[in-house]
C-alpha positions in Angstrom: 0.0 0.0 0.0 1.6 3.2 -1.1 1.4 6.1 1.7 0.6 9.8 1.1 3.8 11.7 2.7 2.1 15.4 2.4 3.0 17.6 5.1 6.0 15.2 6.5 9.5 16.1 6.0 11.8 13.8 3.3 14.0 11.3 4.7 17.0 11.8 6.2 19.6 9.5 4.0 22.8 9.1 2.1 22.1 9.0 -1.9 25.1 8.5 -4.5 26.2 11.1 -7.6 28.6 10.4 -9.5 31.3 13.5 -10.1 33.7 13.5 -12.4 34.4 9.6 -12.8 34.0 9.6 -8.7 31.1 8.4 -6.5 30.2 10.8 -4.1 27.7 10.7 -1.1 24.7 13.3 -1.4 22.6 13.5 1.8 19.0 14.9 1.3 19.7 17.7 3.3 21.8 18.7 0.5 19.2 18.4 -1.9 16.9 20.1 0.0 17.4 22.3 2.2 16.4 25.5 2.2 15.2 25.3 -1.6 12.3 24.7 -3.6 12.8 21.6 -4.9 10.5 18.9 -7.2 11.6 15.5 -7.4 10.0 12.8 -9.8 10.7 9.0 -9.3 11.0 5.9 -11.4 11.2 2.2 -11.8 14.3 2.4 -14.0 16.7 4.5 -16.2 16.4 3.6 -20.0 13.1 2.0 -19.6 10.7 3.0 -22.3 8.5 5.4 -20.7 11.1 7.3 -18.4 13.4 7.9 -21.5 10.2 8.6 -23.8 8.5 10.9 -21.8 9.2 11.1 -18.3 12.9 12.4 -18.0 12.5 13.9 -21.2 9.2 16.5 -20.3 10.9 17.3 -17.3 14.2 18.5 -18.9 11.9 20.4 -21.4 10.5 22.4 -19.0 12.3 22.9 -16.8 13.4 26.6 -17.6 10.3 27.0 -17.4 10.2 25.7 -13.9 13.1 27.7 -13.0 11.7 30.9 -13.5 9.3 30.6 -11.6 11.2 30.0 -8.8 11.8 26.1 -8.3 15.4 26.1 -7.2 16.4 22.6 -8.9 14.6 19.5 -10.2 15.7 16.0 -8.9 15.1 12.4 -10.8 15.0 9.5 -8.3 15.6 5.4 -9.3 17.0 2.4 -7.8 19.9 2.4 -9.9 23.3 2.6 -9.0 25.1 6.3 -9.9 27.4 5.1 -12.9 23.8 4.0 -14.3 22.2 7.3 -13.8 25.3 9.4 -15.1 25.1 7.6 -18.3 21.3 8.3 -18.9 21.8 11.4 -17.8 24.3 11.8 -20.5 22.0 9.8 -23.5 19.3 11.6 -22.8 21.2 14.9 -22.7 19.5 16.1 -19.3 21.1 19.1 -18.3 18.7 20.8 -16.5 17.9 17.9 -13.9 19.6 16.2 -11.9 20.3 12.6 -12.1 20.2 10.7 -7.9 21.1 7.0 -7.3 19.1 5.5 -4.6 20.9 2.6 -5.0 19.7 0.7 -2.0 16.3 2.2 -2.1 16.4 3.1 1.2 14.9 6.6 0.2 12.3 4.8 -1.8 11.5 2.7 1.0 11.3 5.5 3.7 9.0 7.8 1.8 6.7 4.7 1.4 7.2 4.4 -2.4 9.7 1.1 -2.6 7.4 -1.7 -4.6 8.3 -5.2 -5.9 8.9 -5.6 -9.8 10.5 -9.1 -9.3 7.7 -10.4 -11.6 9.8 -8.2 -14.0 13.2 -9.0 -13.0 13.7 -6.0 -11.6 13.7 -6.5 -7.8 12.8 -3.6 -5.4 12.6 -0.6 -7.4 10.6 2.7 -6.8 7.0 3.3 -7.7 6.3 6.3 -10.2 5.7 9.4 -8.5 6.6 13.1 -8.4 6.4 15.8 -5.4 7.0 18.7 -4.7 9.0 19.9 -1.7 9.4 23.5 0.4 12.6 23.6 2.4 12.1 19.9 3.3 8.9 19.5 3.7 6.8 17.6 1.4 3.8 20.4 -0.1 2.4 17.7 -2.8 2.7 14.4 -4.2 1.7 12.9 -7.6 1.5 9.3 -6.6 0.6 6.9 -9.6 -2.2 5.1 -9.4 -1.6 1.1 -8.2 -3.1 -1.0 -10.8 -1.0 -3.8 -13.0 1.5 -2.7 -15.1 4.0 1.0 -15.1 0.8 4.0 -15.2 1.7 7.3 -16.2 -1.0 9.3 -15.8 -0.4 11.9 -13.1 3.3 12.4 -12.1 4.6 13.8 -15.7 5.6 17.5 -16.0 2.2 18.7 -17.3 0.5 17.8 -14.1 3.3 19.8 -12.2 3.7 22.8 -13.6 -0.1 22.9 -14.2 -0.5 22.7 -10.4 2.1 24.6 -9.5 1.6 27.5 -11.7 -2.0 27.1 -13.1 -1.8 29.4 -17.1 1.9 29.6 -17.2 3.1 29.9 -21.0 4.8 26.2 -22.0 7.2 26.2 -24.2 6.5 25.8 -28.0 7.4 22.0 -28.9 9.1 22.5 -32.4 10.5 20.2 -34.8 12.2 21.2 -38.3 13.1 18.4 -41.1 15.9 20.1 -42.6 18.7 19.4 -45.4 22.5 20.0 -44.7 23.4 23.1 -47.1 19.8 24.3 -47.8 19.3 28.7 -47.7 15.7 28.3 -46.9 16.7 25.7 -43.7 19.4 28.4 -43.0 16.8 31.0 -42.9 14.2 29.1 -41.1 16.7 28.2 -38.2 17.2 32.0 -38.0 14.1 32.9 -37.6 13.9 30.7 -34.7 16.8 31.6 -33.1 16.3 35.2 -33.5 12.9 34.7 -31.5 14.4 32.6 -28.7 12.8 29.7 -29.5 14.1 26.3 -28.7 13.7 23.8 -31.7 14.6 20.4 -32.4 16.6 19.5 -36.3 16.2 16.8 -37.7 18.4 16.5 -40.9 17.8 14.3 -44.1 20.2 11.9 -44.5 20.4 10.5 -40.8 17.9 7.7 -41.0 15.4 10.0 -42.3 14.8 9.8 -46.4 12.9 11.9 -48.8 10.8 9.3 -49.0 10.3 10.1 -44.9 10.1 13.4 -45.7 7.1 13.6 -47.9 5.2 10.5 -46.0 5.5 12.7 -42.5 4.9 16.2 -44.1 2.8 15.8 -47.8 5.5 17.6 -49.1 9.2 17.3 -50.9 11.1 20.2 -50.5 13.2 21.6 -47.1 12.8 22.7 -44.3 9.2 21.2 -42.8 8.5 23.3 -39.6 6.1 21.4 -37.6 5.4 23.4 -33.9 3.0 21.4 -30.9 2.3 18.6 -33.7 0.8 21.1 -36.3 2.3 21.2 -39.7 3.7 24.6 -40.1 5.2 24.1 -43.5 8.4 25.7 -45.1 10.5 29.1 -44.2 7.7 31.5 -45.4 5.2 29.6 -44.0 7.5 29.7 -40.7 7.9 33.7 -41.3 4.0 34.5 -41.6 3.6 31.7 -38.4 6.0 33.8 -36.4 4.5 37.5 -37.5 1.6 36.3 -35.7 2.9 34.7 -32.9 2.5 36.3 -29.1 5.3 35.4 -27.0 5.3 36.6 -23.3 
């Protein structure tokens, strides 16, 4: 039975980082005190859904996050730290950090540590996510238990919704592009010019013309596509942008 920890203070225990090639000891107090902290856990690093979408929302928004005043953003698993440093690294998550609970006695503590033997996996930690004031545990996003991994209620969305209820997210943009094209040139500009975090993704790299008209109707470079709407190509990007209102 999972346990509610609203209102109660974290536990008190040694987690592991690893810094520069060397494991060093992180006690909660470090994490937390004194700061605005949210912390999301998982069963595993590189399982599908933490690297699809967990870890990967959270990085996303986490600027987001921080400027409205959360002081750092924590992922939790029962995995040991060289585990966790090299997600961290494939997944390119530099806006959270990475904590082993490698014994799971945090997991355990805070009433979250579950059995996933049927999976091979052994003690692990359930999916959750809270939010925490100078130690003190303000919320907690506690998935529900039913059969299999549920993500329903511990992602970023849910978070930031709570915690700051009509804040602008950040545009999700995607750009097909070709290596050497001006009007791929001219679209990245446009972006960059507005601020505006994109994601390329060049012909050529497992992605074919053939790709390229199948995702997009369309042949020709670049194909802007921004919160899963088809934009189209750098004018269409230009008029797209003249009407944009960015706070």
């Amino acid at each position: 039975m999972l346990t509610n920890q609203e209102g109660k203070q974290v536990p008190n225990v040694k987690l592991k980082v690893l810094e520069n090639q060397k494991l060093v000891d992180l006690n909660t107090e470090d994490i937390f005190k004194g700061k605005r902290v949210i912390v999301f856990a998982l069963p595993g690093a590189y399982t599908p859904t933490c690297s699809s979408a967990h870890l990967p929302r959270y990085n996303e928004l986490a600027p987001v996050f921080f400027k409205q005043g959360i002081d750092e953003i924590v992922c939790l698993s029962v995995n040991d730290p060289f585990v966790m440093a090299a997600w961290a690294q494939d997944q390119k998550a530099n806006n959270v950090r990475l904590v082993a609970d490698g014994n799971g006695e945090f997991s355990e503590k805070i009433g979250m540590l579950v059995d996933k033997s049927d999976l091979g996996f052994g003690k692990r930690s359930w999916r959750y996510s809270m939010y925490v004031e100078d130690g003190i545990i303000k919320k907690m996003f506690i998935e529900p238990e039913k059969p299999g991994d549920p993500f329903e209620v511990s992602d970023a969305d849910t978070m930031l919704n709570y915690l700051y209820p009509g804040v602008q997210k950040p545009l999700r943009i995607s750009m097909i592009s070709k290596r050497g094209c001006p009007h791929c040139a001219r679209a990245k500009s446009m972006l960059t010019e507005r601020g505006l975090d994109f994601e390329e993704i060049e012909l050529g790299g497992g992605i074919t013309q053939r790709s390229l008209f199948a995702i997009s109707g369309a042949a020709t470079t670049p194909q802007v596509f921004i919160d899963g709407k088809k934009i189209g190509g750098a004018d269409e990007l230009a008029e797209y942008l003249q009407n944009l209102s960015i706070n």
